[in-house]
C-alpha positions in Angstrom: 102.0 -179.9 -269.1 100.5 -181.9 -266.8 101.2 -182.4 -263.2 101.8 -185.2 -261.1 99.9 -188.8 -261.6 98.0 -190.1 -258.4 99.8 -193.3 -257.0 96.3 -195.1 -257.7 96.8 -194.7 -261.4 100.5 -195.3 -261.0 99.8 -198.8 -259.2 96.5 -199.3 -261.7 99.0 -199.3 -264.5 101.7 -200.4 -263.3 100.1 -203.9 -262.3 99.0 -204.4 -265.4 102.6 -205.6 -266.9 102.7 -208.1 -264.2 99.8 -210.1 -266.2 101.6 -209.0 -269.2 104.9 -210.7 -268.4 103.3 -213.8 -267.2 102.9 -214.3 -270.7 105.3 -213.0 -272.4 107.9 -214.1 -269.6 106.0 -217.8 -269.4 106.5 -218.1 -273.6 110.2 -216.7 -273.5 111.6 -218.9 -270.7 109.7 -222.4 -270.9 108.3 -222.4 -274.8 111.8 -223.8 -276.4 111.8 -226.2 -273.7 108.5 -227.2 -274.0 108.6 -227.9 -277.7 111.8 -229.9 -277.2 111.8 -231.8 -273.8 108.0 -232.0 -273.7 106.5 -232.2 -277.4 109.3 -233.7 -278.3 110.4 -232.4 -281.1 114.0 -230.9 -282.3 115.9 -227.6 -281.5 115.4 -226.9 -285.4 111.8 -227.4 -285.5 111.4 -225.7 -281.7 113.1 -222.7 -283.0 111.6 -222.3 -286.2 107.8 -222.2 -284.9 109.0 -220.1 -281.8 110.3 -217.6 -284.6 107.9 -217.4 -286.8 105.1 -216.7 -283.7 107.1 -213.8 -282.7 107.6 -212.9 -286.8 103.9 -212.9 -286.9 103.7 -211.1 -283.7 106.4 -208.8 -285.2 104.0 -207.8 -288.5 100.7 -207.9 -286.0 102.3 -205.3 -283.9 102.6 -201.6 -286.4 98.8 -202.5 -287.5 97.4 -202.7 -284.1 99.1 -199.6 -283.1 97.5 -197.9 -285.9 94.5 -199.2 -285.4 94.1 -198.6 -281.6 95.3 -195.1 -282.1 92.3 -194.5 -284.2 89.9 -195.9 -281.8 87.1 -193.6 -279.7 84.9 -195.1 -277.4 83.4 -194.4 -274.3 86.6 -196.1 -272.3 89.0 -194.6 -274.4 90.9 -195.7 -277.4 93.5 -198.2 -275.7 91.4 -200.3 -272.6 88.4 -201.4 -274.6 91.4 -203.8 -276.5 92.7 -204.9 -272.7 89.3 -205.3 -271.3 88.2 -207.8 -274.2 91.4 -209.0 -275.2 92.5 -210.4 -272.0 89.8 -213.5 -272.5 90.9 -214.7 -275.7 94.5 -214.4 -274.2 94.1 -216.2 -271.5 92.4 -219.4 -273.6 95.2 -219.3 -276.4 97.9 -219.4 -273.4 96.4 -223.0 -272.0 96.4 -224.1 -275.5 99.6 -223.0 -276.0 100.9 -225.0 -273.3 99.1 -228.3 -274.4 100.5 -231.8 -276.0 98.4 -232.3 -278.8 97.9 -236.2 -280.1 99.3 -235.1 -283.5 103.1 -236.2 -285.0 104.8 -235.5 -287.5 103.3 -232.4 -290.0 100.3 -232.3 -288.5 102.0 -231.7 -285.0 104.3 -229.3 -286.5 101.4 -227.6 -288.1 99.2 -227.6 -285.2 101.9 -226.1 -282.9 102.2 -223.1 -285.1 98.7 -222.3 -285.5 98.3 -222.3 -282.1 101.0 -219.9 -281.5 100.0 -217.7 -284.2 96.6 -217.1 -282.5 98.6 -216.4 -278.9 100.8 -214.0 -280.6 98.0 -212.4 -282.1 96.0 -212.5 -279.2 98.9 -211.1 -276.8 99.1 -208.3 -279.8 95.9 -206.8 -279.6 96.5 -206.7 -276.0 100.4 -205.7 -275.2 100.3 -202.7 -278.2 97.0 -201.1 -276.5 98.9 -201.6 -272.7 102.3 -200.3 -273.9 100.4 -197.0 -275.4 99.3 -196.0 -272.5 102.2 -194.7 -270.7 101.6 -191.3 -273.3 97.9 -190.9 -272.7 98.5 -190.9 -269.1 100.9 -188.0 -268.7 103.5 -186.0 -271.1 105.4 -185.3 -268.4 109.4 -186.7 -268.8 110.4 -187.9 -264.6 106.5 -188.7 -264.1 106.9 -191.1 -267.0 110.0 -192.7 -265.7 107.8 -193.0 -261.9 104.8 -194.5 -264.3 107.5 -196.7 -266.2 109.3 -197.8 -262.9 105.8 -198.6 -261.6 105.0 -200.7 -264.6 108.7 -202.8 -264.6 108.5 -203.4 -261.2 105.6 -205.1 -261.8 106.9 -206.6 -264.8 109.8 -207.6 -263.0 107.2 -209.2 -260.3 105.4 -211.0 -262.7 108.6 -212.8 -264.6 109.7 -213.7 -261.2 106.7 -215.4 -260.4 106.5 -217.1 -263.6 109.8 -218.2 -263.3 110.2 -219.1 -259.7 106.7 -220.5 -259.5 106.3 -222.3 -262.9 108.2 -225.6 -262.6 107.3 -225.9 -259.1 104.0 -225.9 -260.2 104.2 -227.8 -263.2 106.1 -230.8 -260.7 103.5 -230.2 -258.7 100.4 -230.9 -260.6 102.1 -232.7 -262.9 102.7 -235.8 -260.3 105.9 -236.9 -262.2 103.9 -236.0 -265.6 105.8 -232.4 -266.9 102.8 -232.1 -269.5 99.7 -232.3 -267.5 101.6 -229.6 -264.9 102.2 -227.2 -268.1 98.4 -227.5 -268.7 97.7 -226.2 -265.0 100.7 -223.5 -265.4 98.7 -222.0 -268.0 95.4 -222.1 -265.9 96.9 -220.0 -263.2 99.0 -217.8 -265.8 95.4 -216.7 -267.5 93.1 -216.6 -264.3 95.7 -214.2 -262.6 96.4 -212.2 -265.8 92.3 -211.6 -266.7 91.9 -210.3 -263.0 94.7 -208.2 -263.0 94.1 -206.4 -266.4 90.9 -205.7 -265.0 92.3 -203.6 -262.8 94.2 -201.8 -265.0 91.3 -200.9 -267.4 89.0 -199.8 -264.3 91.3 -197.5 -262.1 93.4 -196.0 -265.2 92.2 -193.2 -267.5 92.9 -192.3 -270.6 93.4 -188.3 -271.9 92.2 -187.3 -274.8 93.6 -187.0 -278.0 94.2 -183.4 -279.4 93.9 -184.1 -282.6 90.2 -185.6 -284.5 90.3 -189.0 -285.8 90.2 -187.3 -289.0 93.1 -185.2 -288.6 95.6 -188.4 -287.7 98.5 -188.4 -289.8 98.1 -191.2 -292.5 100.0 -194.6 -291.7 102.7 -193.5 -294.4 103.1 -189.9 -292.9 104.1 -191.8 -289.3 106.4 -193.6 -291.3 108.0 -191.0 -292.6 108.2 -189.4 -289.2 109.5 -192.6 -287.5 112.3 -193.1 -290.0 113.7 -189.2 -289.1 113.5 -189.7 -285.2 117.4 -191.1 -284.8 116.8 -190.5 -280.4 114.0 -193.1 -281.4 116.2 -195.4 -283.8 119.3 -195.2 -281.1 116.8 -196.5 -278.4 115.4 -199.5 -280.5 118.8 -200.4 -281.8 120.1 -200.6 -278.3 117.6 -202.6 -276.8 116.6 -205.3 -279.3 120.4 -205.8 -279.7 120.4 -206.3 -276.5 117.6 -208.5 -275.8 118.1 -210.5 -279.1 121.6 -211.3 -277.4 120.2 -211.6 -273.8 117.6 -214.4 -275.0 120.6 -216.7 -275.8 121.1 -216.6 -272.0 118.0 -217.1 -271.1 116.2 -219.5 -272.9 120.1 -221.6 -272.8 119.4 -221.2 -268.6 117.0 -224.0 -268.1 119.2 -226.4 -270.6 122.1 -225.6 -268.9 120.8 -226.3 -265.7 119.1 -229.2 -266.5 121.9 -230.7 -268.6 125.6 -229.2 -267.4 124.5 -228.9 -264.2 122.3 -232.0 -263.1 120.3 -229.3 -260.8 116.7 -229.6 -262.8 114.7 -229.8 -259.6 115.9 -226.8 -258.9 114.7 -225.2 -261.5 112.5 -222.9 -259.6 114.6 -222.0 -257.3 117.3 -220.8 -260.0 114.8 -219.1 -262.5 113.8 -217.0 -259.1 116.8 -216.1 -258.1 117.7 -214.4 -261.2 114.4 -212.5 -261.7 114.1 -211.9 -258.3 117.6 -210.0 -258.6 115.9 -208.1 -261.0 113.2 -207.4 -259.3 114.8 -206.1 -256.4 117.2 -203.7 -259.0 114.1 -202.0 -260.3 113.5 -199.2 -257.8 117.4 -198.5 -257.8 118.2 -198.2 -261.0 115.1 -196.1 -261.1 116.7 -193.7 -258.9 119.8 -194.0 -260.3 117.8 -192.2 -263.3 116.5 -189.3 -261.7 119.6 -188.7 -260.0 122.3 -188.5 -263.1 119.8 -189.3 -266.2 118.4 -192.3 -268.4 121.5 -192.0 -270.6 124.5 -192.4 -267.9 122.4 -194.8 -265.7 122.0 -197.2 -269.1 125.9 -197.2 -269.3 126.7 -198.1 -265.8 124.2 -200.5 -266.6 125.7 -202.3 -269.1 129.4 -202.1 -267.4 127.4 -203.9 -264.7 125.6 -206.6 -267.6 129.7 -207.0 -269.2 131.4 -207.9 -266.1 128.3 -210.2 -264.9 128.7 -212.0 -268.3 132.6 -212.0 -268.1 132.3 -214.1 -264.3 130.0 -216.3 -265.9 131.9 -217.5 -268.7 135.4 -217.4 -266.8 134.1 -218.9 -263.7 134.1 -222.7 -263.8 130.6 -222.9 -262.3 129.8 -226.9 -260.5 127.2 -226.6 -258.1 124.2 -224.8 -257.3 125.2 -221.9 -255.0 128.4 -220.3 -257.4 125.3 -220.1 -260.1 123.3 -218.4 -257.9 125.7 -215.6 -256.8 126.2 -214.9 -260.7 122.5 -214.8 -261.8 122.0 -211.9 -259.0 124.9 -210.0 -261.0 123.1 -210.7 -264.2 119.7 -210.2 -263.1 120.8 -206.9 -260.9 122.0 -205.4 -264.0 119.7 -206.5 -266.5 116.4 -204.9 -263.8 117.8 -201.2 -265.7 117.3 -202.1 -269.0 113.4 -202.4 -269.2 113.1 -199.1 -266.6 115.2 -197.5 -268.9 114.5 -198.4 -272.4 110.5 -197.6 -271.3 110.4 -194.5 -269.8 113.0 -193.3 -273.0 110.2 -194.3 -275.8 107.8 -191.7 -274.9 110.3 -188.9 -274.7 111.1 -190.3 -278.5 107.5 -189.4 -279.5 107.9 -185.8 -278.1 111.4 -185.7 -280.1 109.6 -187.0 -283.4 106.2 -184.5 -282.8 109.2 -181.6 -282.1 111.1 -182.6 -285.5 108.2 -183.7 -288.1 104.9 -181.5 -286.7 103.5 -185.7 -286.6 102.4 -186.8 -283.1 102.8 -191.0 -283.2 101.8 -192.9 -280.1 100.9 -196.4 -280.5 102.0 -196.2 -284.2 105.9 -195.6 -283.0 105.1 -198.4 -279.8 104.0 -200.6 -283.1 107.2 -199.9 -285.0 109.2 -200.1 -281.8 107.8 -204.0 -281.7 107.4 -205.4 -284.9 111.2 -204.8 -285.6 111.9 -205.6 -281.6 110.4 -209.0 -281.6 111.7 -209.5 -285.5 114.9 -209.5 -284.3 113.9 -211.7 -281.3 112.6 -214.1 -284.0 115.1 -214.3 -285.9 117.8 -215.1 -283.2 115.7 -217.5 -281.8 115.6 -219.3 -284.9 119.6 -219.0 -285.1 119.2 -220.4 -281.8 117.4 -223.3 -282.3 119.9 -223.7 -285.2 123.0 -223.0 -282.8 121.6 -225.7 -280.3 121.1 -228.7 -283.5 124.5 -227.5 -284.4 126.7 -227.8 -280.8 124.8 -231.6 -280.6 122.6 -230.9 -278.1 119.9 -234.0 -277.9 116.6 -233.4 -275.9 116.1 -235.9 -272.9 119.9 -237.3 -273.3 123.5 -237.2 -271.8 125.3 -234.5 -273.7 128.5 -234.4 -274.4 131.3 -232.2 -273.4 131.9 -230.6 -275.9 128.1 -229.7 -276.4 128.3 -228.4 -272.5 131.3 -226.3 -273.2 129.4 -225.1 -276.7 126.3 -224.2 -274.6 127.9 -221.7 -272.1 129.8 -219.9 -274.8 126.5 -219.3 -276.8 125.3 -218.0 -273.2 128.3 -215.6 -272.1 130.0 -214.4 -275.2 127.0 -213.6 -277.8 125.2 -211.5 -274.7 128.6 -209.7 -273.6 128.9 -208.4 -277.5 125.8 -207.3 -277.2 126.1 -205.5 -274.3 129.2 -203.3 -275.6 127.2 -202.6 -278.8 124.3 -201.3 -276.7 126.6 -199.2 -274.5 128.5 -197.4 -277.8 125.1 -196.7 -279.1 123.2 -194.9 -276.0 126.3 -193.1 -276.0 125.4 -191.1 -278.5 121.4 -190.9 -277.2 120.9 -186.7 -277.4 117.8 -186.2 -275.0 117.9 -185.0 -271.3 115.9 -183.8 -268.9 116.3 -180.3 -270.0 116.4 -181.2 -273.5 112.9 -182.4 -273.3 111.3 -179.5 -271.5 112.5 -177.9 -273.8 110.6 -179.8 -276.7 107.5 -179.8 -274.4 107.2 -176.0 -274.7 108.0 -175.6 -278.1 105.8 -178.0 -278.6 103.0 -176.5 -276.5 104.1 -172.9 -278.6 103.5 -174.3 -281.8 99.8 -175.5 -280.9 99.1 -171.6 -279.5 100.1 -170.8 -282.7 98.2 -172.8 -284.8 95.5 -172.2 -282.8 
């Protein structure tokens, strides 16, 4: 087994999901409104390109695992993908966050090109990233250090994204939202290619045990996947629970813009609640050492229920009663990516333990295309939901709508918050659990040997 990681390579890796969630973060919480307050177009439409660019991203995702795993070069089989992805990822973000002189079909068309080619660009560069938490170290509590390292950071990056982004895009924009989204995306990319820079340069990568030739086939990893039920409890938690989550926060902006009357304070509100869950990340990674993944996820999500329960009770009117409730929400939502990433890899050792097939980035590529299938898909119900309540872009909504708008915010993320909690109930692996896979693990290869 290997023994402790230096704090350079924690930090090295770690940073690198701060560049990482400036996109992903940047797409999930302005995109919809971009595409409906900006573009111009309808919730429908919104929704339906927004879905399909994750669906894409969804089917991208298994094949880049598989491919990355069978990689060798001189910088490993995972950074050479980061090192010359991050360029192409960086240009496709800008474009992303342009108004092209298009309408009708051909805007609809050229909207979700462009995010096709971001989703596959952010694909070929997330899948590689996420993979590396198992070359770095097998080892379960110096994963969840590694993993805590790398949400902090996350958690860094979506609050600066979110607390930064409209202040920049009123900023630059001079009164003009679309010219500011341009120069959002400028910043996002610039930061993002130095960063991953860092990552690829300070962090190294062990090497695999097995020969290239000796990698199970992508239908034997299937196989193994499909029998690994720690792995399949894990995944059905979590995109339950983001899938539900999203309809809070992609609703957050509308409702603030709209119910509220607070849009220039957009900023201000976006940080608040990622900065709550920023600030939760080192705790609730302690929490884990102290009494285990499993138990900390379900005080977790007793913390997630009664956050959603205030905010759909509460008759929220002015800026500071939102604010109290989004550092409930975003306290208890910092577990959930500590959590959910630092219980993956001990999945692969579970799956290696039950099958005799060792599946990295293949399993990280599973774990994502159904992850952001599901995130596609409820986005689309979303933009559905949202054409459905009334809502208008750029008008006075009714309040009916309003009332329509918080429920789809409070009571689809509280159901799945209980679902999540009855399902890591039955998760089986601890700590001593997995040592215990570790050496049988490390028998079996003495044997064959």
């Amino acid at each position: 087994m290997l023994g402790a990681v230096s704090n350079r390579v924690r930090a090295a890796y770690g940073i690198g999901d701060y560049a990482i969630c400036l996109y992903w973060s940047g797409v999930s919480l302005y995109l919809l409104y971009f595409y409906t307050d900006i573009v111009g177009i309808s919730p429908y439409a919104a929704g339906l390109i927004y879905g399909l660019g994750i669906m894409w991203d969804a089917f991208t995702d298994p094949f880049m695992g598989f491919l990355a795993e069978r990689t060798r070069s001189k910088m490993g089989s995972y950074r050479p993908y980061i090192h010359y992805g991050s360029f192409p990822l960086a240009l496709s973000f800008i474009l992303l966050l342009w108004v092209p002189p298009f309408e009708g079909t051909s805007l609809i068309i050229f909207l979700l090109v462009v995010n096709i080619i971001h989703r596959t660009c952010f694909t070929v560069v997330s899948v590689p990233y996420s993979s590396l938490t198992a070359r770095i170290t097998d080892d379960s509590d110096e994963r969840t250090i590694l993993t805590s390292s790398r949400m902090l950071s996350a958690a860094l990056g979506t609050f600066s994204i979110s607390a930064l982004g409209f202040p920049i895009i009123l900023y630059f924009g001079g009164g003009e939202e679309s010219f500011g989204f341009i120069y959002l995306g400028i910043v996002s990319g610039l930061i993002a290619i130095f960063i991953l820079k860092i990552t690829v340069y300070f962090v190294e990568e062990r090497e695999f045990k097995a020969n290239k030739k000796d990698l199970p086939s992508f239908l034997e990893v299937a196989r193994s996947v499909s029998k690994n039920y720690p792995f399949w409890i894990v995944f059905s938690a979590i995109i339950i629970l983001i899938s539900t989550y999203l309809m809070f926060n992609n609703n957050l902006i509308y409702f603030t813009k709209y119910a509220l009357g607070l849009h220039e304070y957009q900023g201000q509100i976006l940080g608040t609640l990622n900065g709550a869950t920023l600030l939760a990340v080192p705790f609730w990674a302690y929490v884990a050492l102290k009494i285990g993944k499993k138990n900390t996820w379900l005080v977790a999500m007793i913390t997630l229920f009664v956050s959603f329960s205030i905010f759909y009770y509460y008759p929220i009117s002015n800026l500071n009663s939102l604010l109290y409730i989004l550092v409930f929400i975003g306290f208890g939502n910092g577990a959930t990516g500590v959590l959910f990433w630092s219980m993956l890899p001990d999945t692969i050792e579970y799956g290696e333990w039950k099958s005799g097939i060792r599946t990295e980035s293949s399993l990280y590529g599973f774990m994502t295309f159904a992850q952001k299938g599901a995130i596609a898909i409820a986005v689309f119900i979303l933009g559905i939901a949202l054409t459905n309540i009334g809502f208008e872009p750029n008008q006075v909504q009714s309040e009916q709508t309003l009332i329509e708008l918080k429920n789809l915010m409070s009571i689809i993320p509280i159901i799945g918050v209980c679902i999540s909690f009855v399902l890591l109930y039955f998760y089986p692996i601890d700590k001593n659990f997995h040592e215990k896979l570790i050496q049988d693990i490390e028998n079996r290869r003495v044997l064959d040997v």
